[in-house]
N, C-alpha and C positions, 0 to 999 in steps of 0.2 A: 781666655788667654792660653790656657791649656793644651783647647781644641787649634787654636793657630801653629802652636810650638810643632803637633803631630802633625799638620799638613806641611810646615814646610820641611821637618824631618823625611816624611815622604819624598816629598817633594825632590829634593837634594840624594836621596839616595836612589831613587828614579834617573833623575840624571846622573851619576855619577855610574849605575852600571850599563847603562845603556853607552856610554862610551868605551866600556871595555871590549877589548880583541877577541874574549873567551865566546862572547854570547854574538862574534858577527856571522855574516852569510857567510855559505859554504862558496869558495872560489874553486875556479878549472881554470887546465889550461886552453889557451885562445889557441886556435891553427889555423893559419890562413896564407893561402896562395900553392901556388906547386910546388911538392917536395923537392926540394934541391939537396944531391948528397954529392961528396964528392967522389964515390965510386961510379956515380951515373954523369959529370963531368966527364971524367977521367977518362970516359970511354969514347967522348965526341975526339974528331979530328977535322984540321980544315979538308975541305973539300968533298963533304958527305952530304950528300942528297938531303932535303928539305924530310923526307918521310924516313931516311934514315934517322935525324934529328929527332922528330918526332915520336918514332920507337921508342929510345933511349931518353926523351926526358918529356912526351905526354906534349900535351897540346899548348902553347905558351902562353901566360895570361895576359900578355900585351902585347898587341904587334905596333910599329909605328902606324899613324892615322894618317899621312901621307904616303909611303912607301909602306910594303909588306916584306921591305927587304931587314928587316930588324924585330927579334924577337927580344920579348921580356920575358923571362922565368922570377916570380919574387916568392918570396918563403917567409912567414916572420910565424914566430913561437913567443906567446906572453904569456911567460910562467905566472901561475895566479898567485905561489907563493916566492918568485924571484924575479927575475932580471927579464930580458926582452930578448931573443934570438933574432937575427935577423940574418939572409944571405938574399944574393941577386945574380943574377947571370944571363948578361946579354949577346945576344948572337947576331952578326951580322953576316947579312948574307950578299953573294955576286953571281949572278949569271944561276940562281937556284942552288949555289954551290955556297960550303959555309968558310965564309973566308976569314974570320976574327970572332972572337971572342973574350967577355972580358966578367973577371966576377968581382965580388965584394960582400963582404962579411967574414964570421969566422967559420970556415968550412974545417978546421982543424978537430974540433968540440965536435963530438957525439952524440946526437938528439937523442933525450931520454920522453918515452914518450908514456913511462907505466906511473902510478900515482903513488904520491909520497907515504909512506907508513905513518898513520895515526894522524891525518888529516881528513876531514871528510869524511862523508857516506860510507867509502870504504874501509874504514879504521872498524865499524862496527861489528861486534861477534857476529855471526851467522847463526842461525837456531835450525838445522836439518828438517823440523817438521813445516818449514816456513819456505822453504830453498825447495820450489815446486820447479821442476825444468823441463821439457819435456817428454827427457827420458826416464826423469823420475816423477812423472804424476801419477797417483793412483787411479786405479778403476773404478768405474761406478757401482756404489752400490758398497766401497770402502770408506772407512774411515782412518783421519786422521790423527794419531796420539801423540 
C-alpha cells in the first residue's frame, strides 16, 4: 500500500509540472514573406517601371497565375511571446507601368525584431572564457583559463 501511495504521489507530481510554462520550449520569433515597411511604400508612385518597383521593394512573393500584371508583397511576424503582425501590399500594374496600389495591415507599428530580455538562450550570462569569436580565438599551442 505504501509502495502504491509513492507512485501515484510520483505520478501526479510528474504531471503536474510538466504542465508548467517555467519548464516549456524555448519560442522565436516566426518571419515570413517580404519585408514590407512603410518607408519603402512611401517611396513607390503610379507610373514607375516594373524594375523601378522592384529596386525599392525586392522581388514579390506573389504574382497573379493568370496575369503578371499584379504583384503580392505579404509580411507576417509571429511574435513567439505575443500577437501576430501582419501587412500586404498589392500592386497593380498597366501597360508595365504601376497604376494602383493598395495595402493592409498595421504599417503604423514598428517592427521590433531584437529579443526580449530574460527570455531564452539569450537571457543567459556569458562566461568570456567560453565566448570564442574569431577575433578572439587563441593561438595554438595556448591555453585557456
Amino acid at each position: 500500500m505504501q509502495k502504491l501511495m509513492k507512485m501515484l504521489t510520483l505520478s501526479l507530481t510528474l504531471t503536474l509540472v510538466t504542465g508548467c510554462s517555467y519548464l516549456s520550449v524555448y519560442k522565436r520569433d516566426l518571419v515570413q514573406g517580404n519585408l514590407v515597411t512603410e518607408e519603402a511604400v512611401s517611396q513607390l508612385q503610379t507610373g514607375m517601371s516594373r524594375s523601378q518597383v522592384k529596386a525599392i521593394m525586392g522581388t514579390p512573393l506573389l504574382e497573379a497565375p493568370f496575369s503578371d500584371d499584379e504583384w503580392d508583397y505579404l509580411f507576417r511576424l509571429d511574435k513567439a511571446y505575443g500577437g501576430i503582425d501582419k501587412r500586404r501590399v498589392t500592386l497593380s500594374f498597366e501597360n508595365d507601368r504601376l497604376a494602383d496600389m493598395s495595402m493592409s495591415g498595421d504599417f503604423d507599428e514598428a517592427l521590433d525584431f531584437t529579443a526580449q530580455p530574460g527570455m531564452g538562450p539569450s537571457s543567459m550570462p556569458e562566461d568570456d572564457s567560453t565566448n570564442l569569436r574569431p577575433g578572439n580565438a587563441p593561438s595554438v599551442g595556448t591555453s585557456i583559463e
